[in-house]
N, C-alpha and C positions, 0 to 999 in steps of 0.2 A: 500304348506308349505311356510313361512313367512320368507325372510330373515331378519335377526335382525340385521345383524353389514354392513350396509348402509356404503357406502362409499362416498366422497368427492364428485366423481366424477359422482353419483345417481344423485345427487344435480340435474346436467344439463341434465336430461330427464325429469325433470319435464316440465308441459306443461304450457306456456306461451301465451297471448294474450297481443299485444302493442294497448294501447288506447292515442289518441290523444289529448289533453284537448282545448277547446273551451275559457278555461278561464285557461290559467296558472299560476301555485302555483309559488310565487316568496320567495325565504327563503335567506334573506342574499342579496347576489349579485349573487345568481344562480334562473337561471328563467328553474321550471319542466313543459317544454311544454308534456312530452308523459310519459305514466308511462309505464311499462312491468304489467301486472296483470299476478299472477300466480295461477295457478288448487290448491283449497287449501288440504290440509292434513285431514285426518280423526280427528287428534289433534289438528288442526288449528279451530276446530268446537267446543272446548272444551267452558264452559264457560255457558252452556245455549244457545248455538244453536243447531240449526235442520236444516238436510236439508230440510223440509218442509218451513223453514224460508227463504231460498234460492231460491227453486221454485218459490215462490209467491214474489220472491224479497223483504222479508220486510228492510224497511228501517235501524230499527235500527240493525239488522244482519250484512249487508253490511256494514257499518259505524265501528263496532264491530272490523268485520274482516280485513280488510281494510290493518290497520297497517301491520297486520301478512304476507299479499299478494302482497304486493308491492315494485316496485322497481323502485327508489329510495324509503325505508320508508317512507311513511306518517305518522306525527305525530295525533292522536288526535283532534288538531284543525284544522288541514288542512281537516282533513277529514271533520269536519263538517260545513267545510266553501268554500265546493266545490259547486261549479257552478251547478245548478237543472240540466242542460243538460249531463254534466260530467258526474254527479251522477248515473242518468238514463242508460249513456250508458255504464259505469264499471257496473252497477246492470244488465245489459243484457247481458254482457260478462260472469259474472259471472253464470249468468244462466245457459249460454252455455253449463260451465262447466257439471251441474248436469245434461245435457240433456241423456237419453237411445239412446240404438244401431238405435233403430225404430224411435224414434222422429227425432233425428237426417238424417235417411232417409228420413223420410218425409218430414224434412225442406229442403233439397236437392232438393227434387222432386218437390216440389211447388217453388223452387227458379230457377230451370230447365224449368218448362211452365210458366214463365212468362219473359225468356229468348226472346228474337225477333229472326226469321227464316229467312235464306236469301232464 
């Protein structure tokens, strides 16, 4: 069962990932070195996305969603005047997001042997 009347305080379980930017957005006199990217909403997909668009990271999805997931907001042109590397690794974060229980293990486990042994 669904709860429907979400509180303020839901807000902050949502799930967060801090990316670091290689090329900082400067707007005004505030320079955004790091954003928060947030796990997006099943509504945050509205619009003519898919998760399939996700998975395969297409470009224009991420760019789409962007504004809806970030913190501080990205507008529109920042988004699409962000740094290829940026881009790349919010598009890999975001991936993250959509990964399964098992995928997820597996990235573990392959991130586990290739660990160094004392």
């Amino acid at each position: 069962m669904t709860d429907t009347n979400s509180k303020p305080a839901d807000l902050a379980k949502k799930t967060f990932e801090t990316v670091e930017l290689s090329a900082p957005i400067v707007r005004g006199d505030v320079t955004i070195e790091t954003l928060n990217i947030r796990k997006p909403t099943a509504g945050e997909l509205r619009g003519g996305l898919s998760l399939a668009d996700f998975i395969g990271t297409d470009i224009g999805a991420i760019l789409k969603v962007l504004p809806r997931i970030t913190e501080p907001p990205l507008t529109e042109d920042e988004c699409h005047n962000l740094d290829l590397s940026d881009l790349s690794e919010i598009g890999g974060t975001i991936r993250g997001f959509f990964m399964t229980k098992a995928e997820r293990a597996m990235m573990d486990k392959m991130i586990a042997e290739q660990q160094p042994t004392n």
